[in-house]
N, C-alpha and C positions, 0 to 999 in steps of 0.2 A: 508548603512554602512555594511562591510562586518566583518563578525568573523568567527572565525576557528573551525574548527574540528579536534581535535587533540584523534587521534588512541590508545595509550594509555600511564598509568601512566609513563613508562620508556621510551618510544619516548619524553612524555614532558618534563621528567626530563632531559633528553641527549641534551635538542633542550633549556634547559632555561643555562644548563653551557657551551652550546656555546655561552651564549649570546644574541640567538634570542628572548625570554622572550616569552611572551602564545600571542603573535599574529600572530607567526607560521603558515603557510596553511599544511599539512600531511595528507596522507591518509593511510590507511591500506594496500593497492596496494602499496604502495611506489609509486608508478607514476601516484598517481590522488590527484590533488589540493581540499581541501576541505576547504569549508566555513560553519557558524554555522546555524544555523536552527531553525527552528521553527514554530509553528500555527498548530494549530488546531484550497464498500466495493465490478450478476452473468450480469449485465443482463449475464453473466455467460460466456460460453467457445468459441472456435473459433466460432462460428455463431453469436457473439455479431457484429463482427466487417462487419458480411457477407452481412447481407442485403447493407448493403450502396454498397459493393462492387456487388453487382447487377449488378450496374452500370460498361460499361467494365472496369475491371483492367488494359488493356492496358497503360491506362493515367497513370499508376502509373510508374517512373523509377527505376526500383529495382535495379540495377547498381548505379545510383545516391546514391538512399537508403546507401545502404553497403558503398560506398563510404566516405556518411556524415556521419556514424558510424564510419568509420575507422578513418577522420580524425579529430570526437574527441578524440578518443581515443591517437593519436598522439602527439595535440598540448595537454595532459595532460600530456606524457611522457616527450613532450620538457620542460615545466616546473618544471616535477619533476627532471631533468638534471640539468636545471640552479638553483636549489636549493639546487641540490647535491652537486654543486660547490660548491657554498655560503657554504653550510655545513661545510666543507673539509677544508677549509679557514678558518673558523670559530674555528674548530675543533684544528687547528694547533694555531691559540693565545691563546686555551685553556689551550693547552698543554705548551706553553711558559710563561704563566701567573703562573700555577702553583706552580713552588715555589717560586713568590714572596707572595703566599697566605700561605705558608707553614710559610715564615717567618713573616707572621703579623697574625700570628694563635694565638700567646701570647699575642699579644694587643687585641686581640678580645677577647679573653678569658679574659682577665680583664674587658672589656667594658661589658661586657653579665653580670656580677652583677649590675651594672648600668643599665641595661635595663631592669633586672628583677623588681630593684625597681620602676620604672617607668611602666614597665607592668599594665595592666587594666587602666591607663588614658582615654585610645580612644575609652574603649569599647561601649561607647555611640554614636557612628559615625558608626559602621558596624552590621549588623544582628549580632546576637548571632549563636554560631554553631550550623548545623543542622536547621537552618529556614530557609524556604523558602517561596519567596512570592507563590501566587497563580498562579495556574496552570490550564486553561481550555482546555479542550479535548472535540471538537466540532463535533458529528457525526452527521454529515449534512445528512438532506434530499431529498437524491438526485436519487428517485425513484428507479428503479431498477440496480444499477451504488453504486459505491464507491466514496467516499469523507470525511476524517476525519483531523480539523486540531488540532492541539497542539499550544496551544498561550501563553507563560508568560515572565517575565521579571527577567531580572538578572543583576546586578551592573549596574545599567541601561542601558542598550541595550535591546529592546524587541524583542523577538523570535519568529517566525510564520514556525512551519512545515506543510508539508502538505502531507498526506498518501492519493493516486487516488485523480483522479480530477475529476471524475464524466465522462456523458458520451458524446458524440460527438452531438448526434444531440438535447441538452437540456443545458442550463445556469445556473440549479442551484448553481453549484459550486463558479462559478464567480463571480457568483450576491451576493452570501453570502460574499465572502471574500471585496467586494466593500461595502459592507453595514456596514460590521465589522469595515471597514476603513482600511484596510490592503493594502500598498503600495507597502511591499517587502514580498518573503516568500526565506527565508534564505535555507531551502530544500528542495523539492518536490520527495517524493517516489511514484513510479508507481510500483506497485507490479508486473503487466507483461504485455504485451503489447494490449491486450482485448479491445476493445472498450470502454465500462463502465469502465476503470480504467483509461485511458489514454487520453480519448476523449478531457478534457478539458484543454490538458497542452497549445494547441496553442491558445487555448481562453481565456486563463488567461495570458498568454502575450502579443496576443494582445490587452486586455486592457491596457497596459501599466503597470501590476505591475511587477514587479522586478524579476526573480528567477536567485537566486544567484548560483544554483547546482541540479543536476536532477540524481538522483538514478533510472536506469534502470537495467532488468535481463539479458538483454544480446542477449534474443529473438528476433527473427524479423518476420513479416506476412507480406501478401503482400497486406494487406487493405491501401486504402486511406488518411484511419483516423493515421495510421501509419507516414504514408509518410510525412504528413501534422503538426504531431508532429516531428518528426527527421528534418524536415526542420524549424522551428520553433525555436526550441534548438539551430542547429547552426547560424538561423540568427541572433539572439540574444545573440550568445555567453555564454550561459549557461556552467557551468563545467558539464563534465561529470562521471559519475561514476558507473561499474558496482560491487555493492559489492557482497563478500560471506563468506559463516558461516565460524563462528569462530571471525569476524573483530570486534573492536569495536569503537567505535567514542564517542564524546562528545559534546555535543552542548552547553556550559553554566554548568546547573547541572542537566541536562537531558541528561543520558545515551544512548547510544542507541549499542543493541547489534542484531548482521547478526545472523540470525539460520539457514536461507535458501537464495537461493543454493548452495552448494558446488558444483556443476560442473551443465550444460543444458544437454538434452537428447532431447531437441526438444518438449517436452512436455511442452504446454505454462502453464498449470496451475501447471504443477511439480514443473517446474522454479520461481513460486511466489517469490519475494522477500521479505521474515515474517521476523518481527525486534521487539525485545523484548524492551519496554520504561521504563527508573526507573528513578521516579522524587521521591528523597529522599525514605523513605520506600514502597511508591506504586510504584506498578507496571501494564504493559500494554503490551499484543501479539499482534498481525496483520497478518496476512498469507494469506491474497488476497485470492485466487482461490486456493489455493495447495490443495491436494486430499488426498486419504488413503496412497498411496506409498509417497509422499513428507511427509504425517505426521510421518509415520513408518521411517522415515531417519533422522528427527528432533527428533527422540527420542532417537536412537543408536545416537547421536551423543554425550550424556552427557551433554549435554548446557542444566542450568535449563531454564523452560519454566512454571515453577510454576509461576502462574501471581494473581492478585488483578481481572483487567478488561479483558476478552477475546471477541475479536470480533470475532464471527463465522465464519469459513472460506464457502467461495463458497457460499454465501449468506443465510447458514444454508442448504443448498444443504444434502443429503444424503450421496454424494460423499464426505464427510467432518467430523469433528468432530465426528472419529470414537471413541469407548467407552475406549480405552487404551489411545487416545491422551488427551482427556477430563477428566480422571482420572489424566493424569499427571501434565493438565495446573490447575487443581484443583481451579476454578476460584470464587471470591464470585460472581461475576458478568458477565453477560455475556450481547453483542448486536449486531444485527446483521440488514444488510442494505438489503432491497426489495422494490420493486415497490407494489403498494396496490394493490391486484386482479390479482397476476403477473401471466403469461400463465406456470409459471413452477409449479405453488403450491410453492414455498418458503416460509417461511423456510419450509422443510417437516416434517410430524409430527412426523415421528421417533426419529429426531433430536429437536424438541421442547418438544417432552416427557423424551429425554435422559437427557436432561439439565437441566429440571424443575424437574424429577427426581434426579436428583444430588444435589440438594435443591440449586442451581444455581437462582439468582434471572435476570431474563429475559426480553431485552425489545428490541425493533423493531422500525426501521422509519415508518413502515406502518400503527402502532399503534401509537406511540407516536409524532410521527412526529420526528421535530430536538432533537438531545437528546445530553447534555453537563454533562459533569464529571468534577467537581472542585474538585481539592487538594491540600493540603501544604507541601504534602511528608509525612505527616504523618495519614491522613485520606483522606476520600473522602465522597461527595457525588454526587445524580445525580437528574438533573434535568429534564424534558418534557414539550414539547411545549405544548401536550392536555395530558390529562390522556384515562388509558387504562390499558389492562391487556391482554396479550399474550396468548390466547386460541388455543389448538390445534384442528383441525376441518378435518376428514377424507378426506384427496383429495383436499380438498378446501383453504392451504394454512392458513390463521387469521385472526379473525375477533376483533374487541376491544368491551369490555363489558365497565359496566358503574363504574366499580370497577379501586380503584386509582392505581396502580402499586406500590407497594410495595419502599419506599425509595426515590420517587418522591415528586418532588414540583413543578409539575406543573407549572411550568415558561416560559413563551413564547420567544422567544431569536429575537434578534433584526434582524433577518432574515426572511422571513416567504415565499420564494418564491412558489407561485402557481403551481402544477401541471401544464403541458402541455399533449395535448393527442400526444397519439404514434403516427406521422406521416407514418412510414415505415412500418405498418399494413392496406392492404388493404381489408381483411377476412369483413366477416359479426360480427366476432366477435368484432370487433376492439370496437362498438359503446359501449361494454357494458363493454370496458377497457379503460377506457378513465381516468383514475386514475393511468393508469399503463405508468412510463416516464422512459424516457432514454433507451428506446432497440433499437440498434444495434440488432437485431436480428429477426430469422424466426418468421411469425404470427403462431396465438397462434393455436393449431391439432384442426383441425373441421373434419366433415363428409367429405368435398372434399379435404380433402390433397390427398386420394386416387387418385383424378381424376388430380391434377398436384405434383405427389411425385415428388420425385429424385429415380430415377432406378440407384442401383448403379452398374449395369453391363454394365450401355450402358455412365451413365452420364458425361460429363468430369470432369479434375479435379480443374474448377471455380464452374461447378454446383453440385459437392460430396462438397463441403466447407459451400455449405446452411446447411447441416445436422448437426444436433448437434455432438459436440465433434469432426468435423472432419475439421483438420486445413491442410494446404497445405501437411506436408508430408506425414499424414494419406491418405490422397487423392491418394495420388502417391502410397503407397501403395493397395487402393482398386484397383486400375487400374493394378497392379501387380499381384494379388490374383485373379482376374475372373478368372471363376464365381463365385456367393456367389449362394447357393440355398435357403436361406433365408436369413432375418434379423440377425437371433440368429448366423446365419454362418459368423458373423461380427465379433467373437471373437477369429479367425485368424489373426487379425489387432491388432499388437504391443501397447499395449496400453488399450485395449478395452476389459474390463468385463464384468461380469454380471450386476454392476451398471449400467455403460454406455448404455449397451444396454437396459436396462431397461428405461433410459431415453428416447433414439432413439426411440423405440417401443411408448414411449407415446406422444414426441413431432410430431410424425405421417409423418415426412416429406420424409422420406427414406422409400424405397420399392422393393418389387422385385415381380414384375407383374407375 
């Protein structure tokens, strides 16, 4: 069953005295059909999606790609065209109705004391203002990869959003949403186009569940895992939609408000699609992958981003939850999604000392495994599959002590999908990461990256895309900039600081011999 997403109070008001009443489709584009939503995080930046593209990219048709982009984007517009009819039409018996409403204003206005006294009869039949059933917000365990869904029920219709689907070459996400019993999920946001966030839109339809609309940022790669979602979405006819800050939507009585992006620069993780959640007085951020420059643009923009829950953006990365954005999302709670043992160090301890600092109460899929947020709009709490306690450990990422996490109850949630080990790791190290799932991405820096790096003076630009943080156009770029006389001379490349190459430097894969 589909329900609407209606953009906001004065669209719905203008669209119920046409007549059409709240089952409406609208978007905040004006030309994309929205439906309601509902259900409920690195393996990280362009190299999430690169390993699998190892394999030639040739197979991939990027023309096709663009193509099936455009023509959802089209048959969205054709839509919002035959509705703009319907509007206009609608609009016009408005207007003709008019003062026959004028002249039964007086009978109404006598009947409204009659209603007054009969007032409070039925208040036995509808919630009281301001209640709301419960609400779970399911941060699934979906190793090094994003997956969160949003689940509850309103006038009876039940809602299932879903924030990333985990990552391409692992099933957790699917297998949760099949366990949960979840048949349809009314939204699906993919924060940007990464591997671990996107991997599992075509594996969650081809199980057969339902999605009724798919929020994309607009980016495109030329990875497989790509290809194989954009093809996916229109054979199944998903709506599509690219929102941005400032939009807002409604699903039921879960808000949902755009922060990010107001416009693409090509940067996949600047582009994150971050949506602010308000179910009744709580509140909930999301910001995928977005970096120091996407959070500095979220903050000039005046959109409160003061939240209840904050999910770490970039998987608690460095590149993230700098100490101004973290001031501002001012969170009680925060959680963030990693693989256990992950070759990045995630979350980094900078960022798990800024937070726990902040007196930020802290938890992790790596510790706690699945972790669920119930509330009624007016509180919350939160629940762990195991207990644990978020320790920051120099270099080495987190380890769980024996101590309960703070606000936890320990609950095991009716999911409990197994780890798989990382297939696309063929390193000596892989054996002793065998905890660490869902990477799309380069094996983890040993002593022989030296002996097969990426030269980036000589490498093409399929095998400049192995290296962290360098997505297609940065590639084209390095090919533009030879020579580099080092690594650190990498920060001629648009994009590229002293974080990043801090990273590069440590995932060992880039070199210049």
């Amino acid at each position: 069953m589909k329900k609407s997403l209606l953009t906001s109070p004065l669209l719905a008001l203008l669209l119920l005295l046409a007549g059409c009443g709240a089952d409406v489709d609208t978007s905040a584009n004006s030309a994309n059909d929205m439906d309601n939503n509902t259900n409920v995080h690195e393996s990280n930046e362009a190299e999430n999606e690169l390993v699998e593209e190892e394999n030639p990219v040739e197979s991939v048709n990027h023309e096709n790609t663009e193509n099936n982009i455009q023509q959802l984007n089209n048959n969205n517009e054709e839509s919002a065209y035959e509705e703009h009819n319907e509007q206009q039409a609608d609009n016009n018996e408005v207007d003709n109705s008019l003062e026959e409403n004028n002249d039964q204003q007086t009978n109404s206005e006598e009947n409204n004391h009659s209603l007054e006294e009969n007032e409070g009869e039925d208040t036995n039949t509808v919630l009281p203002t301001g209640e709301l059933e419960e609400m779970a917000v399911h941060f699934i365990d979906v190793g090094q990869a994003d997956a969160t869904l949003f689940s509850y029920s309103y006038e009876g219709d039940d809602f299932h959003i879903l924030y990333d689907t985990g990552d391409w070459n692992q099933s957790h996400a699917v297998n949760y949403l099949t366990n949960e019993g979840i048949e349809e999920l009314d939204l699906v946001i993919t924060s940007h186009p990464h591997a671990d966030h996107i991997g599992g839109v075509d594996q969650i339809l081809e199980a057969g569940i339902t999605m009724d609309e798919i929020w994309m940022s607009g980016d495109t790669t030329t990875s497989q895992t790509f290809e194989r979602v954009i093809d996916a979405v229109e054979r199944h006819e998903v709506d599509y939609v690219e929102p941005r800050t400032g939009e807002e939507f409604q699903a039921g009585p879960l808000e949902l408000l755009v922060v990010n992006p107001d416009s693409l620069n090509g940067d996949l993780h600047d582009g994150s699609v971050s949506v602010r959640f308000d179910y009744g007085d709580v509140s909930f951020l999301f910001t995928g992958d977005a970096e120091d420059t996407a959070e500095q643009r979220m903050l000039q923009t005046g959109l409160d981003i003061n939240v209840d829950i904050f999910q770490l953006g970039h998987h608690g990365s460095r590149t993230s939850t700098t100490p101004d954005f973290l001031e501002a999302v001012n969170p009680s709670t925060a959680i963030y999604s990693v693989g256990s043992g992950n070759s990045y160090g995630h979350p980094h301890q900078e960022v798990v000392d800024r937070v726990k600092g902040a007196g930020v109460d802290l938890y992790g899929t790596d510790i706690h495994g699945n972790i669920i947020v119930t509330t009624d709009g007016n509180g919350y709490t939160v629940e762990t599959q195991q207990e644990g306690t978020v320790t920051a450990e120099s270099d080495n990422g987190t380890n769980a002590s024996n101590e309960t996490a703070s606000d936890s109850n320990n609950a095991a949630t009716s999911s409990d999908p197994s780890n798989e080990e990382e297939t696309e790791n063929n390193s000596s190290e892989s054996a002793s990461n065998t905890n660490q799932t869902g990477n799309d991405t380069e094996e983890p820096a040993s002593s022989e990256a030296s002996e097969g790096c990426v030269d980036i003076n000589t490498a093409s630009v399929e095998e400049l895309q192995r290296i962290h943080q360098i997505g297609p156009d940065r590639a084209e770029q390095i090919t533009s900039l030879r020579p580099f006389t080092s690594i650190q001379d990498m920060t001629r490349i648009n994009g590229i600081g002293e974080a990043r190459i801090a990273e590069i430097k440590e995932e060992g894969v880039a070199c210049v011999p």
